[in-house]
C-alpha positions, -999 to 999 in steps of 0.1 A, spaced: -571 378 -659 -575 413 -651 -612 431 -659 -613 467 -660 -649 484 -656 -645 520 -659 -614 526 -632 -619 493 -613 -599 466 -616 -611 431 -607 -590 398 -609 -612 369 -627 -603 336 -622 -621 310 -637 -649 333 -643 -651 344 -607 -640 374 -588 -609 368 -569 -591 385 -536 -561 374 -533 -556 375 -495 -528 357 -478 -489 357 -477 -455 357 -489 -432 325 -480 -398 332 -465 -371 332 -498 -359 302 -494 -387 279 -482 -401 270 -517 -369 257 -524 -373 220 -506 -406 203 -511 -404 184 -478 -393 213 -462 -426 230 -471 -443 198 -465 -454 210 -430 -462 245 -444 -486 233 -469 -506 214 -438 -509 245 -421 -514 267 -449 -543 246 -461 -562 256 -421 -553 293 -428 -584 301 -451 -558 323 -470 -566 325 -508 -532 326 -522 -496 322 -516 -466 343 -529 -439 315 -535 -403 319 -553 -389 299 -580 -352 307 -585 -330 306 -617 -304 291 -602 -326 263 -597 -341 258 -628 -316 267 -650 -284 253 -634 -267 246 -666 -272 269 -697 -303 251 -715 -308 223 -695 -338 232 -671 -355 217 -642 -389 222 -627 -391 201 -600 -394 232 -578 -427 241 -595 -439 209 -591 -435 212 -559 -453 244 -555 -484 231 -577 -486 202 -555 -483 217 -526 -506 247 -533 -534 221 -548 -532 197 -516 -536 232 -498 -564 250 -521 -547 278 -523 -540 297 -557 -503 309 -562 -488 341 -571 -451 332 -584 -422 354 -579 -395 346 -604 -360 353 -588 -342 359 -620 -313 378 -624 -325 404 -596 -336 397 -564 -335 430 -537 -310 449 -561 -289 423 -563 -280 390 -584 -276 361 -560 -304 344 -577 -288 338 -610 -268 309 -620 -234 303 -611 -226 299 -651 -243 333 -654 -225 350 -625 -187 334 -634 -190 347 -673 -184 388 -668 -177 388 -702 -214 381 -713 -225 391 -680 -210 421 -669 -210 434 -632 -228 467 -623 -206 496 -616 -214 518 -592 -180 544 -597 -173 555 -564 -199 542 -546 -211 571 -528 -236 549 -503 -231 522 -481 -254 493 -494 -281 481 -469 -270 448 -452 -233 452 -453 -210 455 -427 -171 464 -422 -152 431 -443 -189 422 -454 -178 398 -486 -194 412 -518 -227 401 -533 -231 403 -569 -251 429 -587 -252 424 -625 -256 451 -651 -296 454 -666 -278 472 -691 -263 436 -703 -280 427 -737 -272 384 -729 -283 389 -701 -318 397 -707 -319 373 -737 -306 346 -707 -331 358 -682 -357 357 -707 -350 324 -721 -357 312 -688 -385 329 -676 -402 320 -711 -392 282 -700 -409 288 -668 -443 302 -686 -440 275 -711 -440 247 -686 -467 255 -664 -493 261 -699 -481 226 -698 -488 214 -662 -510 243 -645 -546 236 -666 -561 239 -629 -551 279 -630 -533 272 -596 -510 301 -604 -531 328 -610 -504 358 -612 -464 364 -621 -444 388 -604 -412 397 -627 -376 396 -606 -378 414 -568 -374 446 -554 -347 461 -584 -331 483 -587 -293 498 -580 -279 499 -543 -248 523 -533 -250 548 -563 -276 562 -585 -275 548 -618 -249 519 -634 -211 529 -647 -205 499 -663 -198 504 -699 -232 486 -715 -248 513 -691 -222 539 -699 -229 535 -735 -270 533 -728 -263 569 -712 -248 585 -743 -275 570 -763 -306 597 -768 -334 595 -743 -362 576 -758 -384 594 -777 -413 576 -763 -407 585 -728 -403 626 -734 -438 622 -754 -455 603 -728 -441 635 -699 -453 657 -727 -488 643 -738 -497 624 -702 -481 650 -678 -507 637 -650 -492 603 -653 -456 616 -639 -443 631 -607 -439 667 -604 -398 657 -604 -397 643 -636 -421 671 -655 -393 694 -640 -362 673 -649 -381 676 -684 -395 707 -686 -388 723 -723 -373 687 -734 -379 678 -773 -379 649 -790 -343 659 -808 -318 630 -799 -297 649 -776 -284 621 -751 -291 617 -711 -255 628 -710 -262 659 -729 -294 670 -713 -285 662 -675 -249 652 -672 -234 644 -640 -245 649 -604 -286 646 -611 -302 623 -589 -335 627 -606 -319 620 -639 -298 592 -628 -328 574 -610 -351 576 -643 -324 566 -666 -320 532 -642 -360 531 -641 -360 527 -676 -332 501 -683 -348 483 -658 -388 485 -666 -373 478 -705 -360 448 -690 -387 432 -664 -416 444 -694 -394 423 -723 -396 392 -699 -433 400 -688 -442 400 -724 -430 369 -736 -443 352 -712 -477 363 -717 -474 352 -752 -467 316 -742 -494 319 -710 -511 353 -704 -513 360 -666 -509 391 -653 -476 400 -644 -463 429 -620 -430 449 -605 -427 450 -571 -410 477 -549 -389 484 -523 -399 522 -511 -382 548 -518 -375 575 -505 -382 564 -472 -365 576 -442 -329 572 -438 -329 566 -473 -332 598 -488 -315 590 -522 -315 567 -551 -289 546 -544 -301 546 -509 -330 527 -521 -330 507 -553 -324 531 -580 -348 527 -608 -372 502 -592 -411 510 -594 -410 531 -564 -442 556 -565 -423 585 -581 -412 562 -608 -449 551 -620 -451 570 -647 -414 561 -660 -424 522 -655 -459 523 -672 -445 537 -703 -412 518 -705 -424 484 -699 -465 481 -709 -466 445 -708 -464 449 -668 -500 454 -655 -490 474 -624 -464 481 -600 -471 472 -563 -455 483 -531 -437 461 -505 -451 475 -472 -426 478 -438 -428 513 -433 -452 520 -404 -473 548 -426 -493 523 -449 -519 545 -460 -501 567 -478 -482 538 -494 -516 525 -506 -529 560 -522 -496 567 -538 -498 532 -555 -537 528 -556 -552 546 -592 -568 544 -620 -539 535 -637 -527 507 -612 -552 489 -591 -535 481 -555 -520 451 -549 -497 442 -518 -476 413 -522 -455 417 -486 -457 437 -462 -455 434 -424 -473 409 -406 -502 436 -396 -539 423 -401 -557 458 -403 -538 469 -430 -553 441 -450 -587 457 -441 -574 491 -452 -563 480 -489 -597 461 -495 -619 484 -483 -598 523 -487 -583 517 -518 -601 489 -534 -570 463 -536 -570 433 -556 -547 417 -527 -528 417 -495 -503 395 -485 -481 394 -453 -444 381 -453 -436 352 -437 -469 333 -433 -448 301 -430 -440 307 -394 -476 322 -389 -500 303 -368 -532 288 -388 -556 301 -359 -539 336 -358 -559 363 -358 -544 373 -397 -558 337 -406 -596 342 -386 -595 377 -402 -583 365 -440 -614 339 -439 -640 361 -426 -628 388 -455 -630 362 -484 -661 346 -480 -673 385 -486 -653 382 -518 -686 385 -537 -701 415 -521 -666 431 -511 -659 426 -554 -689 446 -562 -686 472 -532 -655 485 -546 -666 484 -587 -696 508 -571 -678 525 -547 -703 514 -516 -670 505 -494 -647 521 -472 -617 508 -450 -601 521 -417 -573 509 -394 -570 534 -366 -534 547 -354 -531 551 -316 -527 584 -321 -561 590 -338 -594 586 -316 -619 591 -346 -623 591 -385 -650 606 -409 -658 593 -445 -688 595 -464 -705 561 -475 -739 562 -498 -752 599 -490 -743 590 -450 -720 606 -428 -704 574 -411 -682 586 -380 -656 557 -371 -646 557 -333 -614 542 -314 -637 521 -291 -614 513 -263 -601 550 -259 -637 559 -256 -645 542 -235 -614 544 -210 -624 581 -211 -663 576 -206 -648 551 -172 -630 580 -166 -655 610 -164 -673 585 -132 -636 579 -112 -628 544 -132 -591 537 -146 -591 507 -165 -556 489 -166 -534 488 -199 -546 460 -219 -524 432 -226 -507 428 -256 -525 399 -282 -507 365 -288 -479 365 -310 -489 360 -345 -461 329 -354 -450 303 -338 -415 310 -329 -404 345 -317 -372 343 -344 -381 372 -361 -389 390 -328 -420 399 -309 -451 398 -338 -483 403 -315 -519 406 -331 -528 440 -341 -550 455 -317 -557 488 -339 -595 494 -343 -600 481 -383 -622 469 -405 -647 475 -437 -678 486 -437 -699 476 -470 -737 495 -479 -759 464 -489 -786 497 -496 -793 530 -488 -797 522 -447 -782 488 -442 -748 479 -440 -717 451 -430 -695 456 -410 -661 435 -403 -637 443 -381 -627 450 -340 -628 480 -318 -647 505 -335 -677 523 -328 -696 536 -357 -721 562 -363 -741 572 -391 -756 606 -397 -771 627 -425 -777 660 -432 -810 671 -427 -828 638 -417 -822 624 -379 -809 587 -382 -809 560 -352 -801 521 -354 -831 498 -363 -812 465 -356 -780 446 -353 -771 411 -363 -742 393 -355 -732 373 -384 -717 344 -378 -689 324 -401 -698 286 -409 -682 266 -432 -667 298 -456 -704 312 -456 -722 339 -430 -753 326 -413 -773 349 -388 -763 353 -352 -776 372 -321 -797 398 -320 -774 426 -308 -788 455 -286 -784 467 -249 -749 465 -240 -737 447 -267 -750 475 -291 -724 504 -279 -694 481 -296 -707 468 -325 -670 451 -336 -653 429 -310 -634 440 -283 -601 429 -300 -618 400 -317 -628 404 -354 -663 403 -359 -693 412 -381 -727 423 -381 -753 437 -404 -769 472 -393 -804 487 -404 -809 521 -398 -840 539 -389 -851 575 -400 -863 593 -376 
């Protein structure tokens, strides 16, 4: 379940605070139990708390009524043997804009389940190609098939109340990545007929009472709007991108918040909307990117349409995380990452900049159980206690230095705290005396294979830093110096202790000081360490 104090969020399971840190499995691995036989082994070395695992329609629903759940046995077995929690995506009907999820019964009937229509397709879908054969994309403006879709999800949540009394799944994710790719909203005549239908009176309420709650686009697109019944075809006719994309945001937030909220009639997990960005470079334009899914502009659209959703969360692959995480972390939708690129700082980041619930990185089968993502994910969870509380009181911050930044400045209980790219410094303190250190290597790949390309560790300084009181502190993390300062009052370290992982618990290391007190995080090696600080 989901506690709210004030504006933090905290996920409870079984009456404990929970972080889910881990990864996404590749689409298709959940499919084959002994495929994931292997994976399981593996995963249960990582430390990770949870895994993001598929179950697909066409797998469980391969004839109209007649369902199967071996799959989810699978994953409960699997997970459990592992002592990890799951997060289940269900692949429904959409799955990255597109429908090659649902059943073949479901995809042969374009009667009942009609095709989306994208007119004249002014953009060239993503991962298509000259005599690329099509992929289906059916119409959320469909009415059977929602009822079919929800039928099944409803299935799903009904079976594991039956099976899952352990709470191994502790979380639902609702379809992935939707949306509309190559135009900006649906032609198809359920859609054409849900254009020439007023715009819900709801939504122009919510712009007009909650005007905080929407993107400066949409309070323009409905500046002076009324609650009259005038149509989206009326109001905005053709040609408006803005108009086009929230008109597909809410068919489909209608659609993924009518699923989300049976199902938490039959089992009440949390459930969520994940996102592929947009706009994002290269594509500028809805249609580009999946028209209508939760992107960060859409928020406001999505929390209105479809309240059984808890939040919307961002898939991460764009190279600017940050401003991912603030445009998705608020108040109003706690943070939670469920892919993103295989990039351990950024974990760091969400926990301790923007307070996230979770952060998991795509891939993990192919990811190596003593990779630095896997030493890192254990040393941040058996925190989970302290980090919890850190963020409900706002006595944590999070930083994962670009190469392009040598320094960073918060402010952390009254305490200027002054974050410094260790390595530069230090190649330019070497340098001021006539020494050039070499270019450091690059850290071992991160998986196994190289299949997916080059994925090295990340050698970014990163890490939290949590106040345990007004002068002592934790730190987690790698190549960072840190200095504290406040105004008025000189400050200099009292002590350092390494803290040392053992058996998911810190115990009490070294004695830091001399030269191992200029670095106080490894030298591209996460560590920790408790700092007192002396007035003086």
């Amino acid at each position: 379940m989901l506690e709210r104090f004030g504006d933090h969020v905290r996920l409870i399971v079984d009456d404990e605070p929970f972080l889910c840190l881990g990864g996404e499995l590749h689409n298709s691995s959940s499919s084959d139990a002994a495929y994931m036989a292997p994976i399981w082994d593996s995963l249960g070395r990582s430390g990770f708390s949870s895994v993001v695992a598929s179950v697909g329609w066409d797998q469980v629903e391969p004839e109209e009524g007649r369902f199967d759940f071996t799959v989810v046995d699978g994953l409960l077995q699997g997970a459990r043997s592992a002592e990890v929690r799951l997060v289940l995506i269900w692949f429904g009907a959409f799955k990255n804009a597109l429908s090659t999820y649902a059943p073949t019964w479901v995809r042969a009937d374009r009667v009942r389940f009609p095709r989306a229509d994208r007119g004249a397709a002014p953009y060239t879908a993503p991962f298509t190609y000259e005599g690329s054969m099509p992929r289906p994309a059916l119409s959320v403006f469909a009415p059977e098939l929602r009822e079919a879709d929800l039928r099944a999800y409803s299935a799903l949540m009904a079976y594991l109340l039956e099976v899952d009394a352990q709470h191994t799944v502790v979380m639902m994710q609702v379809e992935n990545e939707v949306g509309l790719l190559g135009a900006g909203r649906d032609y198809s005549p359920p859609a054409v007929d849900a254009w020439n239908s007023p715009i819900p009176v709801e939504l122009v309420e919510a712009i007009r009472d909650d005007a905080s709650g929407f993107h400066d686009d949409i309070l323009e697109l409905f500046a002076g709007a009324s609650e009259g019944s005038m149509s989206w075809e009326q109001r905005f006719g053709a040609g408006n991108p803005v108009a086009d994309e929230v008109f597909m945001a809410w068919g489909f937030a209608r659609y993924l918040g009518a699923l989300a909220d049976a199902g938490k009639k039959i089992k009440p997990l949390p459930a969520y909307a994940n996102a592929w960005l947009g706009p994002q470079p290269g594509q500028d334009l809805p249609g580009q990117y999946p028209s209508g899914g939760p992107t960060a502009r859409m928020g406001g659209v999505w929390r209105t349409a479809s309240p059984a959703l808890d939040f919307i969360a961002p898939d991460i692959y764009v190279s600017d995380s940050a401003t991912v995480m603030a445009e998705y972390a608020s108040p109003r939708n706690p943070l939670f990452v469920p892919e993103a690129r295989l990039r351990t700082g950024d974990a760091f980041l969400a926990v301790g900049a923007f307070n996230a619930i979770g952060y998991h990185a795509f891939g993990i089968d192919d990811v190596r159980d003593d990779s630095q993502l896997c030493g890192a994910m254990k040393q941040l969870l058996a925190l989970t206690p302290q980090i919890v509380a850190a963020q409900r009181e706002g006595r944590i911050i999070g930083f994962a230095l670009e190469d392009d930044v040598d320094a960073v400045t918060a402010t952390l209980q009254h305490l200027t705290v002054v974050i410094r790219n260790a390595p530069k410094l230090f190649a330019r303190m070497l340098l001021d005396v006539g020494v050039q250190l070499p270019a450091p290597p690059p850290l071992p790949n991160e998986t196994r294979s190289n299949s997916h390309g080059e994925q090295p560790g990340d050698s970014r300084p990163f890490g939290i830093l949590i106040a345990l009181g007004p002068l002592e502190f934790i730190a987690i993390g790698q190549n960072a110096m840190i200095d504290f300062s406040r105004e008025g009052t000189g400050l200099e370290i009292d002590s350092v202790r390494e803290l040392r992982l053992t058996d998911h618990s810190w115990t009490d290391g070294r004695i830091l000081n001399g030269d191992e007190r200029l670095n106080i995080l490894g030298n591209n090696t996460v560590t920790a360490a408790r700092i007192t600080l002396l007035p003086s």
